[in-house]
Each structure stands twice: as C-alpha cells, then as structure tokens.
C-alpha positions, 0 to 999 in steps of 0.5 A: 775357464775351469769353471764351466768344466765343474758339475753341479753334483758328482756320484760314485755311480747312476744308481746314487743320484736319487729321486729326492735330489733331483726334485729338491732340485727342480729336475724333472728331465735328464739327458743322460749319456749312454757309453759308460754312463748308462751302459758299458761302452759300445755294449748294449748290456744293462745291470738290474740296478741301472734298469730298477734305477731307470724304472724309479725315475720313471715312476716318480715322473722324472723323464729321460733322455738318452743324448749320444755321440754315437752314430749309430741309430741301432746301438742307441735305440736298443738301449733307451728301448729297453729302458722306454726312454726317448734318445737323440743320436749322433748329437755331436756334444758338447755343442749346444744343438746336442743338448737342444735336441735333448730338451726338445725331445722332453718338451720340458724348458732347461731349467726342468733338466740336468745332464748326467755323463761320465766325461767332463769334457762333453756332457759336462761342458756341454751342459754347463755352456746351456746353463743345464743342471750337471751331474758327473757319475764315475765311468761304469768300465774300463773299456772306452773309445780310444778318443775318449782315453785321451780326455780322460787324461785331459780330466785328470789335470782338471783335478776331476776327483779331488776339486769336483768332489769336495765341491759336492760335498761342500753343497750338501 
C-alpha cells in the first residue's frame, strides 16, 4: 500500500524540477496542482519564479495542465491565464477521471505526462493509480484548506520526508 503513495521524484520547490529531467524522462505534459503547489492556497498571486518557471516549460514545448480540486472555475482560470496554460476544475482527485481529464485536455498519451502536487494523498496517489509519472514538491505556504491539515498530518505518518527523499536521491 504504501507504495502507491510514493513519487517517483520529490523537489524542494516547482522551481527545481528542470527541463532536463522531465525530458530525460520522456515527459512532455504535466498536470500540475494549483493550491500551494503553483499558488499560495485560495490566492491567486504568482511569484516571478513560478511565472519565469512556467515560460521555460513552455519554450521547450513541455505543456501544462492545471488539475484542481477547486470548485470554482473563476479562481482556477485566473491563474492558468496568467500562465496561458489549459486547466480542468473541479476534478475530484485522486480519481482516476481528474487525471483523465488532465490527459485529454493535453492530447498527449500517459506515459508523455507526470503530475506535480504538494499532497501525497490526491495528486500523488491519484497519479500513481493512472500509472502517471509523479513528482512531489513541498507546499509553497503555510496557509491551507482546513481538510487539507488533517492529510498533511496523515503524510507525516507515511514518513513524506525522510522515506520519499532518500527515495529520490537513490534514483539520481
């Protein structure tokens, strides 16, 4: 069981995945998650790293798809266009249809796409049950969905940290 909840890759920050490692990988899609992944939760601010971040994805003809939880079409919207990215809202991750959407939204086949989120317990999961590529990055803030605490906790007694990282560091 605990094996689906490992990435395949864990990152400090969006920022340290790079252009070389995802094609190395045969990645040319990413389903990335918005709260706290690409934006503080619920804010609709960037940082000038995630936007240069974004922009060298994009120039390197890696496309990106925002897969959010969020209901509101609005809030997810006005990030991915910013970023002039494509975005699926309200995708009820971990299911498999979330991620589905994702794919199809990229026109790209699963094997071409990694997921990138800060929980383990929907982007990771939910990209491990579709036999996607994962990728865990640290939360960007400290401010989160009240729901979301409580799997943070649940992560802890995964051993997200410690096991996940000397994981990676193993694969390099």
């Amino acid at each position: 069981m605990i094996g689906i909840l490992r990435p395949d890759f864990q990152y400090e920050t969006l920022q340290d995945i790079t252009i070389e490692i995802l094609q190395e990988n045969g990645i040319k899609g990413l389903l990335l998650d918005l709260d706290n992944t690409v934006a503080p939760w619920n804010d609709n601010t960037l940082s000038r790293e995630v936007i240069d971040w974004f922009a060298k994805i994009k120039a390197s003809g890696i496309m990106a798809c925002i897969v959010s939880n969020n209901s509101r079409p609005e809030r997810v919207a006005a990030v991915a266009d910013v970023l002039e990215i494509l975005y699926v809202y309200k995708a009820a991750k971990p299911t498999k249809k979330a991620f589905e959407k994702g794919i199809k939204a990229l026109e790209m086949k699963p094997e071409e796409v990694a997921v990138v989120g800060d929980q383990i317990f929907t982007d990771i999961l939910g990209g491990n049950m579709m036999g996607l590529k994962t990728i865990l990055v640290s939360p960007i803030h400290e401010r989160e969905f009240a729901g979301t605490k409580i799997l943070r906790f649940m992560e802890t007694l995964t051993g997200r940290k410690v096991r996940f990282t000397a994981q990676v560091e193993k694969k390099k």
